[in-house]
SELO-106823 format. One line per 2 residues: number of its first residue (from 1); their letters; for each residue x, y, z of C-alpha. Coordinates in steps of 0.5 Angstrom, whole numbers, plus 500, padded with zeros to 3 digits. Each point is the difference from the previous one (the first is absolute). Layout:
N
NUM> a> X:Y:Z  ...
***
This chain:
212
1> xx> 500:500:500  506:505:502
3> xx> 503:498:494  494:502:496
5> xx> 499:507:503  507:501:499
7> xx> 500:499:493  494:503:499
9> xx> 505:507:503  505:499:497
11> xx> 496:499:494  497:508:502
13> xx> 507:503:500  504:497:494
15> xx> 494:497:496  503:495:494
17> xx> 503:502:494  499:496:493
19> xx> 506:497:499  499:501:492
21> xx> 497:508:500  501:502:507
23> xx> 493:502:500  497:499:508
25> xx> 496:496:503  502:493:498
27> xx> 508:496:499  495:498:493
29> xx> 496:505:498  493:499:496
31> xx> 502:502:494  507:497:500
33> xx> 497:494:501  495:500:495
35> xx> 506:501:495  504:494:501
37> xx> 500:495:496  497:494:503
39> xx> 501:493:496  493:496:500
41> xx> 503:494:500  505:494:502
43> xx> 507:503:498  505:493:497
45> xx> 507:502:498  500:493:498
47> xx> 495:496:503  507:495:503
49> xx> 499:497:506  501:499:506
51> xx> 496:506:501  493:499:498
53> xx> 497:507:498  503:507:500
55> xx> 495:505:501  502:508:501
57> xx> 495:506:502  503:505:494
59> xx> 506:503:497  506:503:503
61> xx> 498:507:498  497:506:503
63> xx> 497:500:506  502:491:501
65> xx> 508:503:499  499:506:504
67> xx> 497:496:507  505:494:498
69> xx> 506:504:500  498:504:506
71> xx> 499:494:505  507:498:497
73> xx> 504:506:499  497:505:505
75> xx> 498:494:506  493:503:500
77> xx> 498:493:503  492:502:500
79> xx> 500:499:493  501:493:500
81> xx> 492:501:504  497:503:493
83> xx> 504:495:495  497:495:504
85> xx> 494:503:499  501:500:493
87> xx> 501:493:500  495:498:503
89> xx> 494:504:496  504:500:493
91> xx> 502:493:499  496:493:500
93> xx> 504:496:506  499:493:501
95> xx> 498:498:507  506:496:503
97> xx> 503:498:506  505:505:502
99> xx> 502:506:497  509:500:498
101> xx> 504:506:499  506:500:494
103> xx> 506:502:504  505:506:500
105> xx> 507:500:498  502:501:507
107> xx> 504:505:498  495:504:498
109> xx> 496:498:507  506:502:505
111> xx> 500:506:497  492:502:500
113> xx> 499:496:506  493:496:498
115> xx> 499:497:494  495:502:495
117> xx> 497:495:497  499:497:507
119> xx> 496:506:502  495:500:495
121> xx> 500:492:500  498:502:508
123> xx> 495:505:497  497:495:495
125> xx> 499:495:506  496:504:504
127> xx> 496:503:495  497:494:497
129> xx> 502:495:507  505:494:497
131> xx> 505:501:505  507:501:498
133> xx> 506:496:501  508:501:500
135> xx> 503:495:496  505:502:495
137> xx> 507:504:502  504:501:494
139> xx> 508:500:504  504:503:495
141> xx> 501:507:498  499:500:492
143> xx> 500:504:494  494:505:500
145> xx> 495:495:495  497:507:497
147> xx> 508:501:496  500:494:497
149> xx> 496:496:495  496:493:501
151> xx> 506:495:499  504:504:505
153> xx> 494:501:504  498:493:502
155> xx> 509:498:500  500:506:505
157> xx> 495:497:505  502:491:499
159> xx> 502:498:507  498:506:504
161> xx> 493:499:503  498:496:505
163> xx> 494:498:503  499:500:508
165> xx> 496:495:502  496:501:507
167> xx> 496:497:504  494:501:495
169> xx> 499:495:495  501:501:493
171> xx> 500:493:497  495:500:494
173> xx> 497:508:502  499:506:494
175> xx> 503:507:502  500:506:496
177> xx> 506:504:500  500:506:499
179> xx> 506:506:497  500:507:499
181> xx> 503:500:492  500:494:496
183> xx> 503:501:494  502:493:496
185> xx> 498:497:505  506:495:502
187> xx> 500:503:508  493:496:500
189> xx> 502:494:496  506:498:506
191> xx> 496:502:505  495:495:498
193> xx> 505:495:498  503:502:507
195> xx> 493:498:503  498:494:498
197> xx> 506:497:501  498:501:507
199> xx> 493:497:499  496:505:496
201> xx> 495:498:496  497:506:497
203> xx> 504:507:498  496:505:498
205> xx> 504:507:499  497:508:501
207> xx> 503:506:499  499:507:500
209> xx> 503:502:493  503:497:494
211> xx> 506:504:497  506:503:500
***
């Protein structure tokens, strides 16, 4: 409750800006988001398994690329609420048992101190109640994948992910893992193949946006 008044004043004093075109109000305003390219349907870089589907909310443009690099880049936290938001009213989301984040190169973690596609997975979570686990780790620093094309992206990422397993069961379960940018989508294909080595049956990958 205190944490909700709270918000509510802080939200009097220094009201919300639009990440794209600074209006205030809202971190996405109306506007902007009746400008983003939304993809109405199942986005498959190349339909391979071991990832079973890949859908994304819209492109990397405008407002989608303004919100996104603002989390990342500014560490504006709270937008990772409204990118799950717009997960969660924009694409079609299987039901599943649990709710993955496709894990940040730890470099880029330690430096922001959260990783992003983990806090828009935790949004996601509560938006549409899957709860959400922790399982993937990538343990080496690599290249940025954005530098490099989609050979050298799916070289880049071999033997650098593991699952942590815990005590909740995982054997034969379906997740939704969940990115911020899916580009050629080869993040999402190791990290399915990643999963279901540990016993998932179905991988279903969503991200904000498609794009450079």
């Amino acid at each position: 409750m205190w944490q909700s008044i709270r918000q509510v004043i802080l939200e009097t004093i220094f009201p919300p800006q639009c990440c794209h075109c600074k209006s205030l109000g809202s971190l996405l305003c109306n506007d902007c988001y009746q400008r983003l390219e939304f993809i109405p349907r199942a986005f498959q870089p190349d339909a391979e398994p071991p990832l079973d589907s890949i859908s994304v909310a819209c492109t990397y443009k405008g407002g989608a690329k303004s919100l996104i690099k603002a989390l990342k880049l500014k560490r504006v936290i709270g937008i990772a609420d409204t990118l799950g938001w717009l997960l969660h009213h924009t694409c079609a989301i299987p039901e599943v048992d649990y709710i993955v984040a496709a894990p940040a190169n730890p470099k880029n973690h330690a430096q922001r101190g959260f990783d992003p596609a983990f806090e828009i997975a935790r949004a996601l979570s509560r938006q549409n109640k899957t709860p959400q686990l922790s399982l993937l780790y990538r343990t080496d620093a690599t290249a940025e994948q954005k530098q490099l094309n989609r050979e050298e992206r799916m070289k880049n990422l071999t033997n650098t992910l593991v699952c942590i397993r815990g005590p909740t069961p995982i054997e034969q379960k379906s997740v939704v893992l969940v990115d911020d940018v899916v580009t050629s989508g080869a993040t999402m294909i190791e990290c399915a193949r990643v999963l279901k080595n540990a016993g998932i049956k179905t991988v279903h990958g969503l991200a904000v946006a498609h794009g450079y």
